[in-house]
N, CA, C and O of each residue as an XYZ file, in Angstrom:
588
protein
N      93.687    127.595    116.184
C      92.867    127.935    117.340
C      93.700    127.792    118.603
O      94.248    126.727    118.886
N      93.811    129.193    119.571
C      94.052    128.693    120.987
C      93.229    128.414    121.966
O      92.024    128.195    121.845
N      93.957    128.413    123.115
C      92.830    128.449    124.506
C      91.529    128.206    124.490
O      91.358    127.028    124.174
N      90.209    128.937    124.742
C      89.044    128.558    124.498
C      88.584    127.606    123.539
O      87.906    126.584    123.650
N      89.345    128.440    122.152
C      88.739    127.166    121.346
C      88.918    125.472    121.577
O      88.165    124.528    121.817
N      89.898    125.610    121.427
C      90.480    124.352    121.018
C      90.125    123.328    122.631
O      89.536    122.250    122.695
N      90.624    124.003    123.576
C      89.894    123.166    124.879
C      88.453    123.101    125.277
O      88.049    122.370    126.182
N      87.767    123.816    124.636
C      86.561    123.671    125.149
C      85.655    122.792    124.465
O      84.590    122.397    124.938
N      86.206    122.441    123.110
C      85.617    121.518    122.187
C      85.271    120.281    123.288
O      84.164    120.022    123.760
N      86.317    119.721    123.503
C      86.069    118.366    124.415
C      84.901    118.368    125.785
O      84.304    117.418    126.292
N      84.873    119.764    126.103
C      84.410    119.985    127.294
C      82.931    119.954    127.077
O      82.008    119.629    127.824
N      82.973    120.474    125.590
C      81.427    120.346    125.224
C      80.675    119.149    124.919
O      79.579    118.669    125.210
N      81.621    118.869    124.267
C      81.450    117.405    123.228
C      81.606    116.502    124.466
O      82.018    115.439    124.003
N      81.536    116.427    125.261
C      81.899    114.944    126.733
C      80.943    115.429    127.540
O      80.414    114.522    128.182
N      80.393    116.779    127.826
C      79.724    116.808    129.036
C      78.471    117.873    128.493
O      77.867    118.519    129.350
N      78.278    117.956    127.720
C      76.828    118.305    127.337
C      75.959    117.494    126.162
O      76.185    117.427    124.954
N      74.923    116.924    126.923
C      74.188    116.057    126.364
C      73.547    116.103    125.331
O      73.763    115.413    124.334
N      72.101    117.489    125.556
C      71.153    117.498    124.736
C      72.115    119.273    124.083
O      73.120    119.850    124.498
N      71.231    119.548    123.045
C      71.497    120.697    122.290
C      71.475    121.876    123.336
O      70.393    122.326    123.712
N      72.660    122.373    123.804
C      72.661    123.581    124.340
C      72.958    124.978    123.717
O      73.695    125.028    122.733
N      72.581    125.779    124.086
C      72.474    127.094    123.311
C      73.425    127.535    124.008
O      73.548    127.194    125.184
N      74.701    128.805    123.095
C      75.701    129.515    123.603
C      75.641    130.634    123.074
O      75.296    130.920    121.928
N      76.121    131.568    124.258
C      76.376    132.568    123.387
C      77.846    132.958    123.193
O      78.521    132.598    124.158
N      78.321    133.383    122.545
C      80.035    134.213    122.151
C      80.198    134.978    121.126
O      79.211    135.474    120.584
N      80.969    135.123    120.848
C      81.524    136.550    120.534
C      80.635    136.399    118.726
O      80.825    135.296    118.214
N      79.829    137.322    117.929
C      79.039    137.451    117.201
C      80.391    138.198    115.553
O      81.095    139.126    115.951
N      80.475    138.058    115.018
C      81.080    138.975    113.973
C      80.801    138.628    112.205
O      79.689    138.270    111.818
N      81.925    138.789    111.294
C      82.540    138.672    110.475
C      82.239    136.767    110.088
O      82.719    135.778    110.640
N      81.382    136.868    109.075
C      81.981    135.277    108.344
C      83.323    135.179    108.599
O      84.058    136.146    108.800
N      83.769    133.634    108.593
C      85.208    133.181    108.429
C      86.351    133.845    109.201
O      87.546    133.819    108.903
N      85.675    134.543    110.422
C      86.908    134.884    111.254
C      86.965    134.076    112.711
O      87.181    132.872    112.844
N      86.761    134.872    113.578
C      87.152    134.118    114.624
C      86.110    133.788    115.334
O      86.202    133.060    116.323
N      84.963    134.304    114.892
C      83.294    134.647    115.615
C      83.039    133.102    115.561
O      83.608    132.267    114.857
N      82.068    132.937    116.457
C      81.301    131.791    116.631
C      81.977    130.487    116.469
O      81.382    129.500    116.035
N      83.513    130.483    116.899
C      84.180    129.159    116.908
C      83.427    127.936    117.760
O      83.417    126.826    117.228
N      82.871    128.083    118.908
C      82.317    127.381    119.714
C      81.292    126.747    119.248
O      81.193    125.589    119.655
N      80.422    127.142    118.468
C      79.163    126.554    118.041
C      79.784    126.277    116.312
O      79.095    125.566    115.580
N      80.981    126.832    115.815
C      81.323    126.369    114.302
C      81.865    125.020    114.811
O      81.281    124.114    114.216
N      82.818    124.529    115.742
C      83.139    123.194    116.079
C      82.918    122.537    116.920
O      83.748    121.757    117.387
N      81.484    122.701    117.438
C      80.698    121.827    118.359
C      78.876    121.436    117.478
O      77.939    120.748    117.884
N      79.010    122.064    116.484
C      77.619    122.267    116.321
C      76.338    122.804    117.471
O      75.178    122.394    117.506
N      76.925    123.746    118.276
C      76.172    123.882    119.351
C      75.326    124.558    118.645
O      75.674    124.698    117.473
N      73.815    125.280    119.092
C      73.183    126.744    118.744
C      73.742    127.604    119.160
O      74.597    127.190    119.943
N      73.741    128.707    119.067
C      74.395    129.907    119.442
C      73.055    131.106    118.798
O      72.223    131.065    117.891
N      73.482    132.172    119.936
C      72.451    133.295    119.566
C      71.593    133.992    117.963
O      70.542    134.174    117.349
N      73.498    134.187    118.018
C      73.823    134.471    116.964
C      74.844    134.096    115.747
O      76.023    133.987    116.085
N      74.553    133.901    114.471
C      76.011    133.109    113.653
C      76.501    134.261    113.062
O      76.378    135.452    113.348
N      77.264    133.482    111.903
C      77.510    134.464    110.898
C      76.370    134.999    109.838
O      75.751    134.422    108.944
N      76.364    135.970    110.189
C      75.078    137.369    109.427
C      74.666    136.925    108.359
O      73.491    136.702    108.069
N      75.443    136.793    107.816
C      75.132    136.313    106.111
C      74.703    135.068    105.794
O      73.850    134.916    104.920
N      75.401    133.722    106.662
C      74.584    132.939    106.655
C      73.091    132.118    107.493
O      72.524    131.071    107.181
N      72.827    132.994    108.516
C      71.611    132.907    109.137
C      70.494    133.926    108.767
O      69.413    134.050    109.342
N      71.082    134.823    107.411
C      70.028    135.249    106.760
C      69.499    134.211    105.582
O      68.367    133.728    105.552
N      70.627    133.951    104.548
C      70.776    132.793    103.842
C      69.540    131.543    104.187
O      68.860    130.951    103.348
N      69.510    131.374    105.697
C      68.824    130.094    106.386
C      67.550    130.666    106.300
O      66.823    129.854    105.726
N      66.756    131.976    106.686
C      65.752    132.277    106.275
C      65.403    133.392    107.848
O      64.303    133.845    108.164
N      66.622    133.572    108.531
C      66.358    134.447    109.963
C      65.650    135.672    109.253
O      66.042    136.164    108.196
N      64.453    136.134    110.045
C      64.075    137.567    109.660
C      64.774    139.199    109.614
O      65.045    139.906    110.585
N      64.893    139.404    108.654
C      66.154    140.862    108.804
C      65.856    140.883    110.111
O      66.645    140.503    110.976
N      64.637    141.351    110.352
C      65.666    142.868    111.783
C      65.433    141.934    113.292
O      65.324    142.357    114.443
N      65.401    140.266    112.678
C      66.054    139.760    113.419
C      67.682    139.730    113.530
O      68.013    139.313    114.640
N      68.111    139.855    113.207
C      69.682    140.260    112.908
C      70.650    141.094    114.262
O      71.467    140.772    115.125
N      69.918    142.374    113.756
C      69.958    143.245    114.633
C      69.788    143.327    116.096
O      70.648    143.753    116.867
N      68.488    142.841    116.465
C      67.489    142.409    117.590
C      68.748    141.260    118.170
O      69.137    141.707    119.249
N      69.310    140.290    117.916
C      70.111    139.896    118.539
C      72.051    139.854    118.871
O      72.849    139.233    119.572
N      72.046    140.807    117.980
C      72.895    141.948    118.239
C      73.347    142.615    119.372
O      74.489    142.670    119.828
N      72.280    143.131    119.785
C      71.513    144.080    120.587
C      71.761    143.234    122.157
O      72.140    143.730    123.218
N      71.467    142.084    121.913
C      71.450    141.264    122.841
C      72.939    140.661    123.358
O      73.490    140.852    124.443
N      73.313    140.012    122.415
C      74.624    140.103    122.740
C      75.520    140.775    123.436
O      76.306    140.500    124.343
N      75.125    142.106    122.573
C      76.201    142.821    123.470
C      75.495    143.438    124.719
O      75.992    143.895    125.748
N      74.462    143.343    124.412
C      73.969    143.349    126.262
C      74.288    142.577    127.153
O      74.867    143.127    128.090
N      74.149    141.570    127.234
C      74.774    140.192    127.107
C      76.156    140.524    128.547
O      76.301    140.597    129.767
N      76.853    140.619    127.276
C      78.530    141.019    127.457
C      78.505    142.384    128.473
O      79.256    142.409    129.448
N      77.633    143.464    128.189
C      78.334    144.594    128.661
C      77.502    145.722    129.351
O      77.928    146.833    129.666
N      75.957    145.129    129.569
C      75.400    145.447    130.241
C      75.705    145.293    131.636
O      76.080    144.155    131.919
N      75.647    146.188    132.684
C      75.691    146.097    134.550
C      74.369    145.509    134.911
O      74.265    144.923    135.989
N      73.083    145.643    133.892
C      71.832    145.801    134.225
C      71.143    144.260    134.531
O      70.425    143.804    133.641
N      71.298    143.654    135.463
C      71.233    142.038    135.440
C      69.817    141.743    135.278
O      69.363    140.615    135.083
N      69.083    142.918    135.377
C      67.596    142.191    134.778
C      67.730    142.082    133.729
O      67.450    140.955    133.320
N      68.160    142.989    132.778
C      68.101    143.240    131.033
C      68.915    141.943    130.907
O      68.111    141.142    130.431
N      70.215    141.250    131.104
C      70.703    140.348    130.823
C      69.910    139.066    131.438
O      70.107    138.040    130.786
N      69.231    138.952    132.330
C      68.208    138.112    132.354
C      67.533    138.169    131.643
O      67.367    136.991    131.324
N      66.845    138.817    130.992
C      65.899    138.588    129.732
C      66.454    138.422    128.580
O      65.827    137.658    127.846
N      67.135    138.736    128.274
C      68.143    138.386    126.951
C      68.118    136.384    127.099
O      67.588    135.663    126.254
N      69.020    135.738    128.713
C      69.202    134.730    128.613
C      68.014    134.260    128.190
O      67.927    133.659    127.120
N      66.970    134.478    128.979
C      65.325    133.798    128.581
C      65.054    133.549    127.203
O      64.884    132.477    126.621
N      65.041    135.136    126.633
C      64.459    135.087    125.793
C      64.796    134.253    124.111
O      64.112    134.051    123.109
N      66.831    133.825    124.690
C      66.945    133.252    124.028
C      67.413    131.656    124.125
O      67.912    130.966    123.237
N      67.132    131.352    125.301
C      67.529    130.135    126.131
C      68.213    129.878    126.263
O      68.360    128.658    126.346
N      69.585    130.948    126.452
C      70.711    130.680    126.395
C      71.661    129.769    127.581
O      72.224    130.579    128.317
N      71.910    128.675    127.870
C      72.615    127.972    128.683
C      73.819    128.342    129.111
O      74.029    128.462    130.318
N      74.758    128.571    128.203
C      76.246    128.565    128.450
C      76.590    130.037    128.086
O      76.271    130.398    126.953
N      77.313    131.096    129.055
C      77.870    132.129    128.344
C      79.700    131.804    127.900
O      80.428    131.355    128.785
N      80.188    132.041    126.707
C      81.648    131.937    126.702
C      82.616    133.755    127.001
O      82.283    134.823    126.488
N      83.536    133.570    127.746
C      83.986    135.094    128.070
C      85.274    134.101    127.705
O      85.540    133.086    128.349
N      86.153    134.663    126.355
C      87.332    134.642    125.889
C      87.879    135.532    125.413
O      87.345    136.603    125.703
N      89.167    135.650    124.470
C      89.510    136.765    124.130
C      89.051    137.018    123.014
O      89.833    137.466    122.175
N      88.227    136.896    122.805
C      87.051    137.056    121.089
C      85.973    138.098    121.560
O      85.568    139.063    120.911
N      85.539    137.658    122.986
C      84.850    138.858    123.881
C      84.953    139.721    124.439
O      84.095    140.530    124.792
N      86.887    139.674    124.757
C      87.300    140.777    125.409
C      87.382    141.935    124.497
O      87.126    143.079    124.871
N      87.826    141.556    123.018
C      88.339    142.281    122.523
C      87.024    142.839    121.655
O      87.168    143.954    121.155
N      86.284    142.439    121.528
C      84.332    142.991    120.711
C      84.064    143.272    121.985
O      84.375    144.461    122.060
N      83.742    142.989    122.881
C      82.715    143.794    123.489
C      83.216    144.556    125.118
O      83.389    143.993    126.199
N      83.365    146.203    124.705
C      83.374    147.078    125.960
C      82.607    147.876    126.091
O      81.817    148.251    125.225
N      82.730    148.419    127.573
C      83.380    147.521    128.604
C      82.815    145.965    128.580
O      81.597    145.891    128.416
N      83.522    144.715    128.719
C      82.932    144.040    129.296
C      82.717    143.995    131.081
O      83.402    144.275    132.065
N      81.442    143.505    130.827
C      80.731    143.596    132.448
C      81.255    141.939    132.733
O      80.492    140.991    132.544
N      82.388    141.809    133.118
C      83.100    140.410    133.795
C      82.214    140.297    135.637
O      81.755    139.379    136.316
N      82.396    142.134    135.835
C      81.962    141.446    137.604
C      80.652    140.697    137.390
O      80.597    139.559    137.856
N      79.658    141.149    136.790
C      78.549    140.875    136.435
C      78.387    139.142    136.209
O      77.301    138.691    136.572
N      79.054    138.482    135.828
C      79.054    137.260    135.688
C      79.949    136.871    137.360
O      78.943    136.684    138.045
N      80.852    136.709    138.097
C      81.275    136.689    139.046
C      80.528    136.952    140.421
O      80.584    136.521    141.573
N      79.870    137.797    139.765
C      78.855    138.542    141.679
C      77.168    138.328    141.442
O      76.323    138.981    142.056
N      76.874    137.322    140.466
C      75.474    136.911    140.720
C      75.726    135.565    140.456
O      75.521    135.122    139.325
N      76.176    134.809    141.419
C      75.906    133.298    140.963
C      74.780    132.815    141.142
O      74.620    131.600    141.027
N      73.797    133.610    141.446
C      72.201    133.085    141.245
C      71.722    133.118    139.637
O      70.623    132.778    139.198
N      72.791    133.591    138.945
C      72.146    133.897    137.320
C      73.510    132.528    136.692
O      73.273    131.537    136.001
N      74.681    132.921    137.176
C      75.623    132.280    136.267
C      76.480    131.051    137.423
O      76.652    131.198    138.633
N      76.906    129.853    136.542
C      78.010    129.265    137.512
C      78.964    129.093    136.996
O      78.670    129.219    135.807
N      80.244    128.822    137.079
C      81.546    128.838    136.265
C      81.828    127.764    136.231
O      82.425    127.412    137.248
N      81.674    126.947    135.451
C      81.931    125.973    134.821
C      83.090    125.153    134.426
O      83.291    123.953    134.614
N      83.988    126.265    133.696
C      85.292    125.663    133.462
C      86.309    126.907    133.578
O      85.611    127.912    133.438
N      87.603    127.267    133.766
C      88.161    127.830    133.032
C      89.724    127.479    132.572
O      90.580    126.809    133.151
N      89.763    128.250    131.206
C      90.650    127.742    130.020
C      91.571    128.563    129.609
O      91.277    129.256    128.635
N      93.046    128.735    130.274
C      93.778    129.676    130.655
C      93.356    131.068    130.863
O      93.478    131.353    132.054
N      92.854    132.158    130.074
C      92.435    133.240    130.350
C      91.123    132.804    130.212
O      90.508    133.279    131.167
N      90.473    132.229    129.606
C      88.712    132.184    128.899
C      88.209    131.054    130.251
O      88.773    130.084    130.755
N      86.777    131.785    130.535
C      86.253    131.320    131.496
C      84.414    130.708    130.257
O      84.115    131.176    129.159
N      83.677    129.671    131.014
C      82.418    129.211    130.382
C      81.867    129.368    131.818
O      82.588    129.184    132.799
N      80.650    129.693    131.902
C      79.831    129.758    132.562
C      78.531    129.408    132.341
O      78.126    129.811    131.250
N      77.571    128.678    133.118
C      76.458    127.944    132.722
C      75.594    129.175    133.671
O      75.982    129.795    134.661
N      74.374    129.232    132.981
C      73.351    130.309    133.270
C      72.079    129.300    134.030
O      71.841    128.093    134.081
N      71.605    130.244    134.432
C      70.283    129.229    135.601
C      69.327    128.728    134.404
O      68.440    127.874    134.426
N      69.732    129.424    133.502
C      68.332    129.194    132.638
C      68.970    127.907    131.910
O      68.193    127.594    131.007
N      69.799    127.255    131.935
C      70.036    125.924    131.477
C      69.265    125.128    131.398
O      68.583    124.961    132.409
N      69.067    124.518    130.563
C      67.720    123.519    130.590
C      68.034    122.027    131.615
O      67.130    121.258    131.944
N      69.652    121.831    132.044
C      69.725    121.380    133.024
C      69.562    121.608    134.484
O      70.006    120.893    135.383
N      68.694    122.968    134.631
C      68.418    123.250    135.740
C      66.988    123.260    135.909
O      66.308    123.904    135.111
N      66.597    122.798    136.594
C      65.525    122.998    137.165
C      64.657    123.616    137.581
O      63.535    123.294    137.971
N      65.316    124.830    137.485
C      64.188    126.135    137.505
C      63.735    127.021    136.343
O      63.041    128.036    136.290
N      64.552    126.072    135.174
C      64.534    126.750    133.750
C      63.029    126.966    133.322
O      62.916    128.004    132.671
N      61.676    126.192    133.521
C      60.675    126.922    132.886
C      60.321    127.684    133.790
O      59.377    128.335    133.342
N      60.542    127.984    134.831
C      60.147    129.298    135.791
C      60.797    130.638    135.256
O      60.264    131.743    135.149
N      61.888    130.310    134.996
C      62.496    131.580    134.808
C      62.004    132.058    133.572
O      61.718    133.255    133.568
N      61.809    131.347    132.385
C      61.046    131.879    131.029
C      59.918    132.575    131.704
O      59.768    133.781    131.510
N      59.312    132.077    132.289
C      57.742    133.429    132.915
C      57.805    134.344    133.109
O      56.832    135.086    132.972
N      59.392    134.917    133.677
C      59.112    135.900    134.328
C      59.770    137.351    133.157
O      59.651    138.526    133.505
């Protein structure tokens, strides 16, 4: 593991308390997908396919957050990516090279030019973490589920 991975472990593991939800890069069992939540035990949106069907996720739940993800990543549309965060409580977004390279275009300004949605958190030579309003450490987190 480089960069993101391997530094952000600590970052998680020291400064996030309760169970936070992430999202990153979605793929392939046993590749490079979902390192963040494979060695933090975080939640994450989405895992590996095969085994969050295995767990009992509903098929075309699968898909449905898919969908999201890469909206997520590569949507301009900051309402649609507001509802995505909601709908899946997502706290932390990760933008590494696991995201650069799955999901285009990525929409990077999009995280940069609404810091009313995202704050930047850390960054880890190229890979940036960003914490979303909807964090359950924020305070406006059950407002924003309403809307």
């Amino acid at each position: 593991m480089t960069g993101v991975q391997t530094c952000a472990l600590p970052i998680f593991n020291e400064n996030v308390k309760d169970l936070a939800t992430i999202v990153e890069a979605q793929g392939d069992g046993y590749r490079e997908f979902t390192r963040i939540a494979m060695h933090t035990g975080l939640p994450t949106v989405l895992g590996w396919e095969h085994h969050v069907r295995q767990r009992g996720l509903a098929p075309e739940e699968v898909p449905a957050r898919k969908r999201a993800i890469y909206a997520i990543y590569t949507s301009t549309d900051i309402d649609l990516t507001k509802k995505y965060l909601a709908q899946y409580g997502v706290d932390y977004v990760i933008i590494g090279d696991v995201e650069r390279a799955n999901y285009r275009p990525l929409a990077i300004e999009k995280f940069e030019n609404h810091p009313e949605v995202f704050t930047k958190v850390a960054t880890i030579d190229d890979s940036v973490i960003y914490r979303t309003y909807l964090s359950k450490d924020n305070p406006a987190y059950k407002s924003a589920l309403k809307q």
